[in-house]
C-alpha positions as a Python dict, from the first residue, in 0.01 Angstrom:
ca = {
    (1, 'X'): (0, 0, 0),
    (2, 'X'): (321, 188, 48),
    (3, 'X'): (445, 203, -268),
    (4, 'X'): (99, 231, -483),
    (5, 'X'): (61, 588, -243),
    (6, 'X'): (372, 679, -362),
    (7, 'X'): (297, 614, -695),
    (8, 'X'): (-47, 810, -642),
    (9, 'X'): (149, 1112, -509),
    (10, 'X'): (400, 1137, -828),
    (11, 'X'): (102, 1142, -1037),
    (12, 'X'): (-96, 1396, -865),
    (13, 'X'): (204, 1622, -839),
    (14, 'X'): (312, 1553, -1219),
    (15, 'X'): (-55, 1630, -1281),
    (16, 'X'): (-43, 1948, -1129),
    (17, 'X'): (271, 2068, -1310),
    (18, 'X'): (176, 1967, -1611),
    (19, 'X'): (-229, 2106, -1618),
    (20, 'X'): (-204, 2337, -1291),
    (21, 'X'): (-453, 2201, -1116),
    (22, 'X'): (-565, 1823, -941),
    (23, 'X'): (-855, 2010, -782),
    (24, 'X'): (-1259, 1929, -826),
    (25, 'X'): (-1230, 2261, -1081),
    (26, 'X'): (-1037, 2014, -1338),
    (27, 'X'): (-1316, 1767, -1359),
    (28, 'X'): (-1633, 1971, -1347),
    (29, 'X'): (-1546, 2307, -1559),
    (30, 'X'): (-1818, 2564, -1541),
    (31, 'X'): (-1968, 2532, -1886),
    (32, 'X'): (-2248, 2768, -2097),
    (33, 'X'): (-2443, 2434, -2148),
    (34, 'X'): (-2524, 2332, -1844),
    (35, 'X'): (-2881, 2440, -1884),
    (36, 'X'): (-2922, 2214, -2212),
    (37, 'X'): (-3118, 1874, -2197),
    (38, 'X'): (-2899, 1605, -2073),
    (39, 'X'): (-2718, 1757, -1817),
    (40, 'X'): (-2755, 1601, -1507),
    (41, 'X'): (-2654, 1678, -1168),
    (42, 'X'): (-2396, 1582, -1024),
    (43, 'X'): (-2155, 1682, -1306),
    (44, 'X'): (-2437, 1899, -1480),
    (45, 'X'): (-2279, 1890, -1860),
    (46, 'X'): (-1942, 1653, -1846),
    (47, 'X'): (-1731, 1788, -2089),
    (48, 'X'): (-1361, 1699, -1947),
    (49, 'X'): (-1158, 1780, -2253),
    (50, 'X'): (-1292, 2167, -2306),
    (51, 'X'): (-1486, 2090, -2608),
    (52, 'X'): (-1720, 2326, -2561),
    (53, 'X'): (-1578, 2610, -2363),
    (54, 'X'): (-1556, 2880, -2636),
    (55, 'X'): (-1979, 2883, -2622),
    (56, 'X'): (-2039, 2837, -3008),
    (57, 'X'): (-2388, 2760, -2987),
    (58, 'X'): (-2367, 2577, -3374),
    (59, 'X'): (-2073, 2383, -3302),
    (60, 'X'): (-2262, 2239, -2998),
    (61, 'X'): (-2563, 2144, -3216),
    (62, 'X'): (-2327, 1999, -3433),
    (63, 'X'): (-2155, 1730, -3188),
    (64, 'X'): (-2480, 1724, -3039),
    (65, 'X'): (-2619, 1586, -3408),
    (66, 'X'): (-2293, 1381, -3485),
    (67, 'X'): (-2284, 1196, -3130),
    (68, 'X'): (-2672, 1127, -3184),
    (69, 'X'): (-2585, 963, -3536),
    (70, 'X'): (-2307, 777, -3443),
    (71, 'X'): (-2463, 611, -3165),
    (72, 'X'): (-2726, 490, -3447),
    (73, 'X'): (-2501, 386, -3635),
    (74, 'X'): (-2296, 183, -3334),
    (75, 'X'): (-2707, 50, -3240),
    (76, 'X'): (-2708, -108, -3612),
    (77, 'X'): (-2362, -225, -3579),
    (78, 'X'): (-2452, -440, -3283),
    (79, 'X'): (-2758, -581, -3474),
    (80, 'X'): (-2536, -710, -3767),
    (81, 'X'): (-2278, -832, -3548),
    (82, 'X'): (-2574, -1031, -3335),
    (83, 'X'): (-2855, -1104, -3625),
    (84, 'X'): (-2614, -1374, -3832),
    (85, 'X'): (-2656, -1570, -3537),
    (86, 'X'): (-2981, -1648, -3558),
    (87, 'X'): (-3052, -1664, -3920),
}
């Protein structure tokens, strides 16, 4: 247990050098979407990576659109991969 708390140290201080922060702040950004539908408490809209901190209104639509799509597309995936199977 030593050594993995060690290990967790070096990475929290490594994280804080290299992003500046290891705090809640990091993980639950203060976003313009957080009144859209979907965001639910407790992380109100998750966007770790900063995707959608500049605001743009269109772009969000836009991954909005894409993410809805692809997951259609994944849905119909998973009923090729499974439907051979049976017939």
């Amino acid at each position: 247990n030593g050594r993995l708390a060690m290990l967790a140290i070096v990475g929290m201080i490594s994280q804080n050098g290299f992003l500046g922060t290891t705090g809640a702040s990091m993980w639950i950004p203060g976003a313009a979407f957080d009144k859209e539908l979907g965001a639910t408490m407790p992380f109100k809209y998750f966007d770790p990576l900063g995707l959608a901190s500049d605001g743009d209104a269109g772009a969000f639509k836009r991954r909005r659109a894409a993410e809805i799509k692809n997951g259609r597309v994944a849905m119909w995936a998973c009923m090729g991969y499974i439907a051979p199977e049976y017939f």
